[in-house]
N, C-alpha and C positions, 0 to 999 in steps of 0.2 A: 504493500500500500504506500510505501514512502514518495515512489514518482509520479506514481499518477497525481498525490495532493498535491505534489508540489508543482505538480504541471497546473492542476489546478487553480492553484493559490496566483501562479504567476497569471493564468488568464484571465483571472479575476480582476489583479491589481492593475491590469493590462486594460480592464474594461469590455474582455470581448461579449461576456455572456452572464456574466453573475450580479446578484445583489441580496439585501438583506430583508427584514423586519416584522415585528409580529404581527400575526394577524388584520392588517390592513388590508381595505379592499383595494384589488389592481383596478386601475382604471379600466372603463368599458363595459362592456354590456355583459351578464351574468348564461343570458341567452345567445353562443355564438350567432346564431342567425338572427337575433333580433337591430333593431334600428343601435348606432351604435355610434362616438361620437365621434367619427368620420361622415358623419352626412345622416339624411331623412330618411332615405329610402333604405329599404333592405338589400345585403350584398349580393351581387350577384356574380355573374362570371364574364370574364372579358378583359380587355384593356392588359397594360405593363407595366408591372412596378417594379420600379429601381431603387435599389438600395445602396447608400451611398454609406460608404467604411474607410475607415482608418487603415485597419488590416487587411493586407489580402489574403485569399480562403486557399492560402496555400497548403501543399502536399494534400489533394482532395481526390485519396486515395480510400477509401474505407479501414485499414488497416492501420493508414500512418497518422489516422484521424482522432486527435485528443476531447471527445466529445459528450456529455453525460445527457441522456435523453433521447439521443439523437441527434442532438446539436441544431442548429438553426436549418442555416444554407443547407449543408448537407444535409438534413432530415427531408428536406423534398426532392432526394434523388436516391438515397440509401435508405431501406426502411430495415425494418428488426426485427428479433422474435417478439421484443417488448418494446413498449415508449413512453412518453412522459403522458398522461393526461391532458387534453390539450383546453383548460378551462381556467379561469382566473382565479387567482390568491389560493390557497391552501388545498384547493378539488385537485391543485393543477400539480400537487406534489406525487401524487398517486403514479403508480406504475400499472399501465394497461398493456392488454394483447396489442401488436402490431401482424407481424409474420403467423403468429403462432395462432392459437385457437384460444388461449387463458393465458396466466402467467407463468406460466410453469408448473408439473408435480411433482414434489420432492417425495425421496424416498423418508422413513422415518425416523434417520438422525441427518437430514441436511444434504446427503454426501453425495447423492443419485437425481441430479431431475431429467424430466422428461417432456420433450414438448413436439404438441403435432399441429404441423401447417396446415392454414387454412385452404381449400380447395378452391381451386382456378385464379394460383399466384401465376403471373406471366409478369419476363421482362419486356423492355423496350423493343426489342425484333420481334415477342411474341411467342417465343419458348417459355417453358414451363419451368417456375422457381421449384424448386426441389433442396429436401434437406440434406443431400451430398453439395450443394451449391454454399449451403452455411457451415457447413464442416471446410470445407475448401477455404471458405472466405475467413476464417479463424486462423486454418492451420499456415496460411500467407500470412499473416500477421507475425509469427514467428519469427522470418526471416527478417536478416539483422539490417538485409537492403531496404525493408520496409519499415522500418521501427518508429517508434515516435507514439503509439496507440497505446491505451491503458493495459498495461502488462499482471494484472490479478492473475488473469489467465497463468499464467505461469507460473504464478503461486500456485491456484486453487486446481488448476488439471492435473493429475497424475499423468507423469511422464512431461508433463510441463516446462518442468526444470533447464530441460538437459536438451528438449526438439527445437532443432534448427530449421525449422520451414520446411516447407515441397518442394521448395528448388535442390534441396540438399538431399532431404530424405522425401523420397518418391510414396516411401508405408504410409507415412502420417503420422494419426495419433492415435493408439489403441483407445486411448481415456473417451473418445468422442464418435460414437456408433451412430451409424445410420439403417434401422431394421429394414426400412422401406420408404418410398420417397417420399412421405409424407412425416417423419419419426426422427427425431434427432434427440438423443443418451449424453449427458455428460455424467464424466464419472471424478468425481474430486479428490484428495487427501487430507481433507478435513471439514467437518460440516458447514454451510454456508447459507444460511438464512434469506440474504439480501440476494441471492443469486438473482432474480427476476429485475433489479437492480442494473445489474453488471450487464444484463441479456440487451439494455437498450442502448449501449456501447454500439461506434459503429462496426467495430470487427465482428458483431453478426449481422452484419449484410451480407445476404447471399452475393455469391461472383461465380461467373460459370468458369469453368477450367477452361474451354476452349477457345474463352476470349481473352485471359491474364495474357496481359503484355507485361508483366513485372512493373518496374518503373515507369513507364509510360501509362499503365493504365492510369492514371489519373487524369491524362489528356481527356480520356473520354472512356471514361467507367460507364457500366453497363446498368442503365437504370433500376430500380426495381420498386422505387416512387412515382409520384403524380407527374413528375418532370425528369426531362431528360435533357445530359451536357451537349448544346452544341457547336461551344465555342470557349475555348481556356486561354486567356491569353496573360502571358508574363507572367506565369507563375501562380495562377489566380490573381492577378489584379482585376481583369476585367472577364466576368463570368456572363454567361446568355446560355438562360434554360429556356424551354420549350416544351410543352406538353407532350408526355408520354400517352400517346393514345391508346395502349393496351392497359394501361394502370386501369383499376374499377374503383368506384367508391363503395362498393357492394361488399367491396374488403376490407377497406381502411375505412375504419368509422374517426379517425383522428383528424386526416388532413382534411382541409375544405379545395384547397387547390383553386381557387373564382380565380387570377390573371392568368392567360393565354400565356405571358412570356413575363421572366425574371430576369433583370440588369443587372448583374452586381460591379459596382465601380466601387474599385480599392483604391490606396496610395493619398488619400485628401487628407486638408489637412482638418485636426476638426471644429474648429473654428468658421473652415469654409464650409466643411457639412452642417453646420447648425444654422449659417447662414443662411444658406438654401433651402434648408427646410422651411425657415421661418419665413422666407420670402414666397417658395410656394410658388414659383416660374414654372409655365412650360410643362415639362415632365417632371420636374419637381414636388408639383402638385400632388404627383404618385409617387411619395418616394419615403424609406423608411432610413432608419438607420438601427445596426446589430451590435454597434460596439463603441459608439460616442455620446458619452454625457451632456447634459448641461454643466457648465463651471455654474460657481457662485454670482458672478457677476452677469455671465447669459442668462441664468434665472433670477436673478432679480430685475433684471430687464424683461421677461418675460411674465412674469410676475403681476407686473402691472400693467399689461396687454391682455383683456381679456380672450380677444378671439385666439393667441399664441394660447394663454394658459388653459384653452381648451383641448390643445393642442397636446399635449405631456403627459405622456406615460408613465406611471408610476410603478418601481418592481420592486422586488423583495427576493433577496438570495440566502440560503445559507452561507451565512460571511463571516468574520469576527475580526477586527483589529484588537491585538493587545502590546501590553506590556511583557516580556518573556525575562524569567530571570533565570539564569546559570547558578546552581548551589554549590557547584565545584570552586568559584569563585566568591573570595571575602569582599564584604560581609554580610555575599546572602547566601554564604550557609548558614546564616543564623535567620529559620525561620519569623522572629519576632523580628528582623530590619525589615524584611518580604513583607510582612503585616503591615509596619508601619506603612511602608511605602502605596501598600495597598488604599491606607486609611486617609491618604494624604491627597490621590490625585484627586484632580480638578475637574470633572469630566464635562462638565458646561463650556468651561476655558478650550478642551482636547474636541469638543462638537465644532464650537465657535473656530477653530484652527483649520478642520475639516473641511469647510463650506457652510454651516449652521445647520437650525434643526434640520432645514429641508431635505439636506442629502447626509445628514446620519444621526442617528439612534442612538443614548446611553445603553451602555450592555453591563451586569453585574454577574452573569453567566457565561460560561468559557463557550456553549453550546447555546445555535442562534436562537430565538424567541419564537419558534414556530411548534406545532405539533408535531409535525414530521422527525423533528429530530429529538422529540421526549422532552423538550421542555420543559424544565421543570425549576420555579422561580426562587431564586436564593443569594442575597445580598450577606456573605458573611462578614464582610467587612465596612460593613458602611462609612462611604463617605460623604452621602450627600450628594445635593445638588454641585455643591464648588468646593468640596474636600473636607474632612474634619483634619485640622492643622491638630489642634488639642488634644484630640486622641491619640495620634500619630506621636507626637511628642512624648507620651506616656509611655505607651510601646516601646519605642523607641529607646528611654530611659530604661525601662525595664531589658532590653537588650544588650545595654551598656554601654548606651551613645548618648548620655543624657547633655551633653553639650556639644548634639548635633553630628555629624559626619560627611564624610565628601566622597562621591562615588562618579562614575563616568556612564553617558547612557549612549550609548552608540546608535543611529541613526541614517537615512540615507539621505541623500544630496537631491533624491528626483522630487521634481513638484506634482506629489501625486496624491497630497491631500491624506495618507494613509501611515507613510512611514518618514517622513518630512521633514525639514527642519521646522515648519511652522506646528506640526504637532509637538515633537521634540521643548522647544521654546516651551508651549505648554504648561507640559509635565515638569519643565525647569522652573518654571515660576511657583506653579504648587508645592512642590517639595521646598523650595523655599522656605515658604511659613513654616513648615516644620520643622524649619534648623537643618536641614538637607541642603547641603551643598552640590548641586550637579554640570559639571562637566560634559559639554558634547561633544561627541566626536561625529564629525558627517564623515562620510563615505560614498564615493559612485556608485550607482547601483549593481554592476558588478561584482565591485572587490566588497559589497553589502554581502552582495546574497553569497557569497562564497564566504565570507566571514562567518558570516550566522549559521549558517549548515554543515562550517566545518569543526567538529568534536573537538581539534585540538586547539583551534584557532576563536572560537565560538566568547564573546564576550559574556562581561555577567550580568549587565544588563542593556534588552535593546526592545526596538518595536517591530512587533511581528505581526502577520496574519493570515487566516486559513482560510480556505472555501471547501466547499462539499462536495466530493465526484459525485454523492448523490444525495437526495433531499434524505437523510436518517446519520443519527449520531457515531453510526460506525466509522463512517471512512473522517472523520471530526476527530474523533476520540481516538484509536489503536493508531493513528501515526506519529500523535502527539506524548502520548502516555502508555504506550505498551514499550513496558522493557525491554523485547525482544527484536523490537523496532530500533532499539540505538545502534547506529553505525558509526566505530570509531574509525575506519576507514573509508569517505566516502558521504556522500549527504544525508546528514542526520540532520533529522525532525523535532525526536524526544529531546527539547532543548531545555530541561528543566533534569535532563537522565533520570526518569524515574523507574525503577524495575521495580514494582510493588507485588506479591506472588496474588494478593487479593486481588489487586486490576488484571491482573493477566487474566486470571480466572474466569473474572469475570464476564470479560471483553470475550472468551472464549464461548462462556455460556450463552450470551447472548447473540454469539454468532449462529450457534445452533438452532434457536428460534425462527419457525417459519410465519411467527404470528405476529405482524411487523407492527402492530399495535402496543402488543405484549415489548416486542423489544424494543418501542422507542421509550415505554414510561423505564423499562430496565436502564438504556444509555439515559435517562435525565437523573436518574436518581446515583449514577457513576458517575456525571458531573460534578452532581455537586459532595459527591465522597472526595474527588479528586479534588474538589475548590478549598476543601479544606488546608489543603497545605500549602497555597499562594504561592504556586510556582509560578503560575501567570497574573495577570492584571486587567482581566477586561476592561476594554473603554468603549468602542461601539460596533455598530454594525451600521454599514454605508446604505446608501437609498438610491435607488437610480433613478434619475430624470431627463425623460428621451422626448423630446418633439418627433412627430412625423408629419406628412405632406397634409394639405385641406382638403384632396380629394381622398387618401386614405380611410379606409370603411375595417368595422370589425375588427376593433381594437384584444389582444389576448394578450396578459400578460398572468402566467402563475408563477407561483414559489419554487418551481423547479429550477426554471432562468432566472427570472427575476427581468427578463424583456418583451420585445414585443415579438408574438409569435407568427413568422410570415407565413406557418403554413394555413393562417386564419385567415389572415387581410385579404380584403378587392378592394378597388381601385375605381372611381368615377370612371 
């Protein structure tokens, strides 16, 4: 689990697809098909929407694809056995059938599912998806020429470990049977609860063997969505899909699929993308964006534009910025400094640093505020609105710093509102009043993340943050806090090193859980066991705020992304 989060974490802080917050409604309509606040009329089908991005939807390859749900762009070209829900704020956390018939049957400790294709799956030429087609399209994932896709697999398959792809080994994978074309077996080496999770990863897209061009296939992968590639240019900067006319909707009850053709223009800058939106020219009019905010300042200009601020998508991601403290380093191996320090920050001050309220959230829990991930509410350390100084100070004394101490908080350099000098600034002022002397150090973002990840290099205190490869406290919680998870060669997560034999346990026990109810209240109630020892510091969880075009229709945004879902939108 260590690279996938942190593949995670980085696309997060990257802006392509994540955000945070409890229980808020996503803007737009409850009813995809109902009137929606793109317009009067009900959606219908036709017309091109362009989507204008920061990044380009490079390596759009199913395999080399870092995606949880099925990912945006690609989810209307690569479908699954499973997918994200495709309905607004908390419905939209749920994991539905895609490919398959249900979500999965697990055998009765976890370790066996079983899943059968729905009947009269066809690709883009109009052959027959078949479950030697998702076996293929997994075991290509392997290969080290396609790498880059959430690698669990290779934890959780037997024989996982060690398969170097179909290009190398021609057998395969014993671990992943296909009884008949309809039927595909995973067999694991340890129970796995969330599997139906992981199933909406794009490495189960089916890929026919007879079409793999290895590396090239991303030029023009083989549909098995509402749309199909007919044009890749630079790398994915500039994408143009077009309706796969063998796709049914008789299958996919997920995608609406209403525009005839998708734009995607990459490489902008996003300043110019917000521009544009908000101006609404031309093809602009239909135009969305997947991976660029509002700043502070765009929104408060927009803010006071009523027809703009009808304009703005509101999402919610599993996220978390914190504070992360190193106990191998003085003097926070002294849980009662970590207290203090807990008791001290400012978190109004750490919002206001952020952007304000509008684009983030106080957090008092290491695990985001949603139901999906067990939520479960516990401030042990209160500080208030703007920090208890006075308490802090006590602690503090009682630790044996009663005339204050000077620590250094390390930081990065990017202006990204998340790990920053203006958050940084902060936490420096707060600690302050508590006789806390703080020292920063910035860092490129770079020589940051290779600092913070590396066990020997790893400071003892900095500002960190997580996102979810999927909406539940698992992939949140075992990469941060499972013992077994610390890598002292290599990028390590567990940046507090905690090997507790109870959390392991635990985290164990609740992997075996197929009753993803049952194991979220389990992971909220491991939260807050583990908050007990303040090795972290929550401060909040970010908000995303996205304009799109005035003729845009069928606004979706749930707590899986935390964006707006194109596979919803039509277009005037």
């Amino acid at each position: 689990m260590r690279q996938p989060s942190v593949t995670a974490r980085r696309v997060a802080a990257a802006s392509v697809s994540l955000i945070v917050a409890a229980g808020a409604a996503a803007c737009g309509p409850k009813d995809n098909d109902a009137k929606s606040s793109g317009g009067d009329a009900k959606p219908h089908k036709g017309g091109t929407l362009t989507v204008l991005n920061r990044n380009p939807q490079e390596d759009f390859d199913p395999a080399r694809l870092y995606t949880s749900g099925g990912g945006n762009v690609p989810s209307l070209v690569f479908r699954t056995l499973t997918t994200r829900n495709r309905e607004n704020g908390a419905a939209g956390a749920e994991v539905v059938p895609d490919l398959a018939t249900d979500t999965g049957r697990p055998s009765e400790n976890a370790t066996v599912w079983t899943y059968t294709l729905k009947k009269g799956l066809k690709y883009e030429d109009g052959t027959a998806i078949t479950s030697a087609d998702i076996k293929y399209g997994i075991e290509r994932s392997f290969a080290a020429e396609l790498s880059g896709g959430a690698p669990y697999l290779r934890d959780w398959l037997i024989g996982g470990a060690d398969y170097q792809g179909p290009y190398k080994d021609k057998k395969g994978l014993d671990s992943i049977e296909t009884p008949d074309d309809l039927t595909i077996v995973f067999h694991l080496n340890k129970p796995e609860g969330e599997f139906p999770y992981l199933a909406t990863q794009t490495q189960f897209a089916p890929v026919p063997k007879a079409k793999d061009t290895g590396t090239k296939y991303e030029e023009h992968p083989v549909s098995s969505g509402p749309y199909k590639v007919v044009k890749n240019e630079n790398d994915g900067e500039r994408l143009t899909l077009e309706r796969n006319t063998h796709w049914s909707a008789s299958t996919d009850a997920e995608r609406k699929a209403y525009p005839d053709k998708i734009d995607v223009r990459s490489g902008l800058d996003s300043s110019v993308i917000n521009q544009r939106l908000s101006s609404s020219q031309g093809t602009d009019a239909a135009a969305v964006t997947t991976d660029t905010n509002l700043g502070p300042a765009e929104l408060a200009k927009v803010t006071g534009d009523k027809a703009l601020a009808s304009r703005v998508g509101t999402g919610h991601f599993g996220y978390t910025n914190y504070l992360a403290f190193n106990p191998k380093v003085k003097p926070f191996d002294n849980p009662k400094v970590r207290q203090a320090i807990s008791y001290a920050v400012d978190r109004t001050s750490v919002i206001n640093a952020a952007g304000g309220s509008s684009l983030a959230e106080p957090a008092t829990t290491y695990l985001p505020n949603q139901k999906s991930f067990g939520y479960t509410p516990y401030d042990l350390f209160p500080a208030g609105a703007s920090g208890n100084a006075a308490k802090a100070k006590e602690i503090l004394a009682q630790a044996g710093y009663k005339n204050g101490l000077s620590i250094t908080l390390t930081h990065s350099n990017s202006k990204d509102f998340e790990t920053s000098p203006e958050i940084a600034t902060a936490i420096q002022d707060a600690l302050k009043k508590a006789g806390i002397t703080v020292k920063l150090q910035g860092l490129e973002e770079n020589d940051y993340s290779d600092k913070i990840t590396t066990a020997k290099t790893e400071p003892g205190l900095f500002l960190a943050h997580w996102g979810a490869d999927w909406p539940s406290g698992g992939p949140f919680l075992a990469p941060i806090f499972d013992g077994r998870q610390i890598v002292k060669d290599g990028a390590n997560f567990n940046t507090g090193f905690l090997d507790d034999k109870s959390v392991n346990d635990e985290i164990d026990a609740i992997n075996k859980l197929t009753d993803l109810d049952e194991a979220a209240k389990r992971w909220g109630a491991l939260d807050k066991k583990i908050g007990e020892q303040a090795l972290t510091v929550p401060l909040f969880h970010p908000v995303y705020k996205r304009l799109y075009g005035e003729g845009v229709k069928n606004i979706v945004i749930s707590d899986w992304t935390g964006v707006l879902d194109i596979s919803q939108v039509a277009v005037k």
